[in-house]
C-alpha positions in Angstrom: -20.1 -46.3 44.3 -17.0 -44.2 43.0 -19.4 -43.3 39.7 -22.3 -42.1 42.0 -19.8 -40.2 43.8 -18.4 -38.4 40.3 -21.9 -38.2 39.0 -23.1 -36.4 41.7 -20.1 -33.9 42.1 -20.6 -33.1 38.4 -24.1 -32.2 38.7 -23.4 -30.3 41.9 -21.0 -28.3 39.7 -23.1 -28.0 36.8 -25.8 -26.2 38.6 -23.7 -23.9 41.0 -22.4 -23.1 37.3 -25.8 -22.6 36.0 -26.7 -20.8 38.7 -23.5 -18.5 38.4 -24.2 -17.4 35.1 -28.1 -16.9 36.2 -26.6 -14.5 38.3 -24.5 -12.8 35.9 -27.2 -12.3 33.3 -29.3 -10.9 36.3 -26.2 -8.4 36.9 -26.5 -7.0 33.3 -29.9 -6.9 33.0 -29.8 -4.9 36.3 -27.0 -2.6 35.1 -28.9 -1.7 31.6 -32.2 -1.3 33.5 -30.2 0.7 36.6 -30.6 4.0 34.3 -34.3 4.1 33.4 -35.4 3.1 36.8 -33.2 5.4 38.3 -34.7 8.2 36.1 -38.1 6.9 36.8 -38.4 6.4 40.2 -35.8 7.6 42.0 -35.3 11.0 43.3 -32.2 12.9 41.7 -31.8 15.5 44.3 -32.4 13.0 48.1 -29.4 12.0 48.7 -30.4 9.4 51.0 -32.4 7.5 48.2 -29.9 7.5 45.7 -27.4 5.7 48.5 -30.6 3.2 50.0 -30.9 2.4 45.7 -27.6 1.4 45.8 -26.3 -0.1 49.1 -30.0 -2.6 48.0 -28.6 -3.7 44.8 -25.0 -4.1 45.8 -26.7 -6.0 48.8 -28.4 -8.3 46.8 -25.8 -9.0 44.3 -22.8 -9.7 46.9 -25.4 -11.5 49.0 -26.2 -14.2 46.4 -22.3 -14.2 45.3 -21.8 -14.9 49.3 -24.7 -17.8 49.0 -24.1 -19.5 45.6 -20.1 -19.8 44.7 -18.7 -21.0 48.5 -18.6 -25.2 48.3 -18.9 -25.1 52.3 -22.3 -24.6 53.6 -22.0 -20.7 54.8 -24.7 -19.6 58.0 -27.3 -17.2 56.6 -26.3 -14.7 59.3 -22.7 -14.9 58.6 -23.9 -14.5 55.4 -25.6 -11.3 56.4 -22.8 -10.2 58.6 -20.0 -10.4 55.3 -22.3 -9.0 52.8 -23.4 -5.9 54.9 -19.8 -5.2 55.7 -18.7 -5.4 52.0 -21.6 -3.4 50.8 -20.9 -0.8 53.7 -16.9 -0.8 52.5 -18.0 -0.6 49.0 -20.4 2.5 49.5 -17.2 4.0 51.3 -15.1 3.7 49.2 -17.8 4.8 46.4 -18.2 7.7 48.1 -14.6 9.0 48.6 -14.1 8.5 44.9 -17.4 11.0 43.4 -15.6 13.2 46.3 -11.8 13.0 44.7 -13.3 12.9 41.2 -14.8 16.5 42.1 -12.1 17.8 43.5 -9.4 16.8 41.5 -8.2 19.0 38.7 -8.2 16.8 35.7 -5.7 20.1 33.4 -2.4 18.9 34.8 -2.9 15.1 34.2 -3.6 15.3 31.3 -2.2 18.3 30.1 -5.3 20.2 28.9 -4.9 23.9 27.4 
């Protein structure tokens, strides 16, 4: 009984690790491929594109995270809930930093001539 128990929690392990570093392969294939399609088919100068592109793959990404590492059996629309507020927070605070990065005068930090 006790080695059905371990054998089982080992292969329960196994695959969420499997299935981890499926989704971290997936992560870096979509971060080499992010360039090209984004030159391809994405519009440079809509705005509102460029942010849909992203909120969708941060979306996705959090959103398997969110299904795959928890041991507890997490409701799809809590699910939903966390990973659209995460996404949301992270497109924030995406945002405020291409804003600071434009503004900010980069001579006096590091001391430029």
């Amino acid at each position: 009984m006790i080695k059905n128990i371990h054998f089982s929690l080992i292969k329960e392990l196994l695959l969420k690790t499997i299935l981890i570093f499926i989704l971290i392969l997936a992560v870096i294939s979509l971060l080499i491929i992010f360039p090209i399609f984004k030159i391809i088919f994405i519009d440079q100068h809509n705005f509102i594109t460029r942010v849909l592109f992203l909120f969708i793959i941060i979306f996705v990404i959090l959103f398997l995270l969110y299904k795959i590492i928890p041991d507890q059996n997490v409701e799809f629309l809590d699910t939903i809930k966390g990973t659209v507020v995460a996404t949301l927070l992270i497109e924030l605070i995406i945002g405020i930093l291409s804003i600071y990065f434009s503004i900010v005068d980069y001579k006096a930090t590091f001391m430029v001539r």
